[in-house]
C-alpha positions in Angstrom: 127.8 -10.1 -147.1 126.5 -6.6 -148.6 124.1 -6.9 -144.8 127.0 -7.1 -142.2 128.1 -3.7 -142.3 125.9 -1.2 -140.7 127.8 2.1 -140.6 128.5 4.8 -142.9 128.9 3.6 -146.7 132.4 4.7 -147.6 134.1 3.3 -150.8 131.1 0.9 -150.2 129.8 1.6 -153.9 133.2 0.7 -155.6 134.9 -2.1 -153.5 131.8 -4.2 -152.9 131.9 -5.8 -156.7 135.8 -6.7 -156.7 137.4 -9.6 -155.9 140.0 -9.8 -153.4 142.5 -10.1 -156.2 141.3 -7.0 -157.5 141.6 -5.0 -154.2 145.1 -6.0 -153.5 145.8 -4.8 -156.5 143.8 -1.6 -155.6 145.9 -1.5 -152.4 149.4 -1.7 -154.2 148.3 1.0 -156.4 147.7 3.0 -153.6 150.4 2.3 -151.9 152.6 3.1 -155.1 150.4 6.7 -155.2 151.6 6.9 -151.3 155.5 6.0 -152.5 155.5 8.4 -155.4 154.5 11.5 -152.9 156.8 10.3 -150.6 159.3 10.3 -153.4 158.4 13.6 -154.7 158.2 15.2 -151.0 161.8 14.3 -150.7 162.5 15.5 -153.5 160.9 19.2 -152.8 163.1 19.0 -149.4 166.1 18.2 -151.6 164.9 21.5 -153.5 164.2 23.7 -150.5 167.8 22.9 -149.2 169.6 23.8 -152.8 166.9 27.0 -153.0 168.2 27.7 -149.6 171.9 27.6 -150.5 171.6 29.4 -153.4 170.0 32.2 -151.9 172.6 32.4 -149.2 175.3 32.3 -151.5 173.5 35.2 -153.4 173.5 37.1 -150.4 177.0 36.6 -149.8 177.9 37.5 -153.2 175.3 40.6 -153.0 177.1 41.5 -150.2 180.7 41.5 -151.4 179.6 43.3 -154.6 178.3 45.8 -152.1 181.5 46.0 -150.3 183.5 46.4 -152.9 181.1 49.5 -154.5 181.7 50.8 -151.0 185.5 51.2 -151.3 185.2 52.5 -154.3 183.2 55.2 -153.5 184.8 55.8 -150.1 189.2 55.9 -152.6 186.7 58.8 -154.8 185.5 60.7 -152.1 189.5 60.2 -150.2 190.6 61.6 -154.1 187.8 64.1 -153.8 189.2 65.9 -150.3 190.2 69.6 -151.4 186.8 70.2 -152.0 183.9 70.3 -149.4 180.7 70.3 -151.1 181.1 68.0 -153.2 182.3 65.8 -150.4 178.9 66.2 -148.6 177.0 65.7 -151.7 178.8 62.0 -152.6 178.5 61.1 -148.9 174.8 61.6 -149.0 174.4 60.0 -152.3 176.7 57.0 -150.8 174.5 56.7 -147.8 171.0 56.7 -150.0 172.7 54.1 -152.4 173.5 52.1 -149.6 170.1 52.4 -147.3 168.3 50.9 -150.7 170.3 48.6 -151.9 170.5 46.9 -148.1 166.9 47.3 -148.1 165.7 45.6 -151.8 168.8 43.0 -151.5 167.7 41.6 -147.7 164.1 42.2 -147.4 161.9 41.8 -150.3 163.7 38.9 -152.1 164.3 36.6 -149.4 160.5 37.1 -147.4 159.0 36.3 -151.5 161.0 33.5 -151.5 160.8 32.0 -148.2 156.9 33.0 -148.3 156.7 30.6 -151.6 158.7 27.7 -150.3 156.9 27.3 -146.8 153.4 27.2 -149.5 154.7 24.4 -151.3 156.0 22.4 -148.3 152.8 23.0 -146.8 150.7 21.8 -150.5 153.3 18.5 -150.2 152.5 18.2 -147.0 148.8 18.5 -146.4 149.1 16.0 -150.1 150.2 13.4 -148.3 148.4 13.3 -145.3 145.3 13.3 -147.8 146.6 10.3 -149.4 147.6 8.5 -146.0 143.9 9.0 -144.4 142.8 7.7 -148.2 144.8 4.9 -147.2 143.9 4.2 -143.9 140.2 4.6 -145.0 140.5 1.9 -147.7 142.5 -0.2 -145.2 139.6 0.2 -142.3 137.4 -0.5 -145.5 138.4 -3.8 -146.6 139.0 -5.4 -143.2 136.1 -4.6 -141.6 133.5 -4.4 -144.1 
């Protein structure tokens, strides 16, 4: 038996002692490997989709904290009328407050977030095409060797 095959030895060195018993059982282990990254990729999408909401509803909330901070500022400066300079100095300082906190609410948080889970669906992903070529391999292994 150890003559028939003449190609490339994969797995050659550790399925060529066992039984057949012994690799189906190899096989179901595998394929219970295969059904836990299965498990656990659905359970990263599940993740990604509650990450996803809760950032949204963050932003959301961001925002109305924003608005309201807005009107505020906007009833002090209506209360603040009979005098000019201050005026212009509360406008500026309302336009500076608003520039960064638009631009540290909308930009950095969300590209650090959305950078970190596109990396682990990418890790889940390129995981379990590994483990489905593993398969396949030990598959094409034990029928045609």
């Amino acid at each position: 038996m150890p003559d028939e095959f003449k190609g490339p030895h994969i797995f050659k060195h550790r399925y060529i002692g066992l039984s057949e018993e012994d690799i189906r059982g190899e096989i179901e282990r595998l394929q219970g490997e295969l059904y836990a990254m299965q498990d656990t990729l659905e359970y990263f999408g599940k993740d990604n989709k509650q990450i996803r909401e809760q950032i949204a509803q963050s932003q959301e909330a961001n925002e109305k904290l924003l608005r309201g901070l807005e009107t505020k500022v906007q009833n002090l400066q209506d209360a603040l009328d009979y005098s000019a300079p201050i005026k212009a100095q509360i406008d500026t300082a309302t336009k500076e407050f608003t520039e960064k906190m638009d631009a540290a609410l909308n930009t950095e948080r969300m590209k650090k977030q959305e950078k970190a889970i596109g990396t682990i669906t990418r890790l889940v992903v390129f995981d379990t095409i590994l483990l489905l070529a593993a398969v396949g391999l030990l598959g094409y292994t034990i029928l045609f060797i």
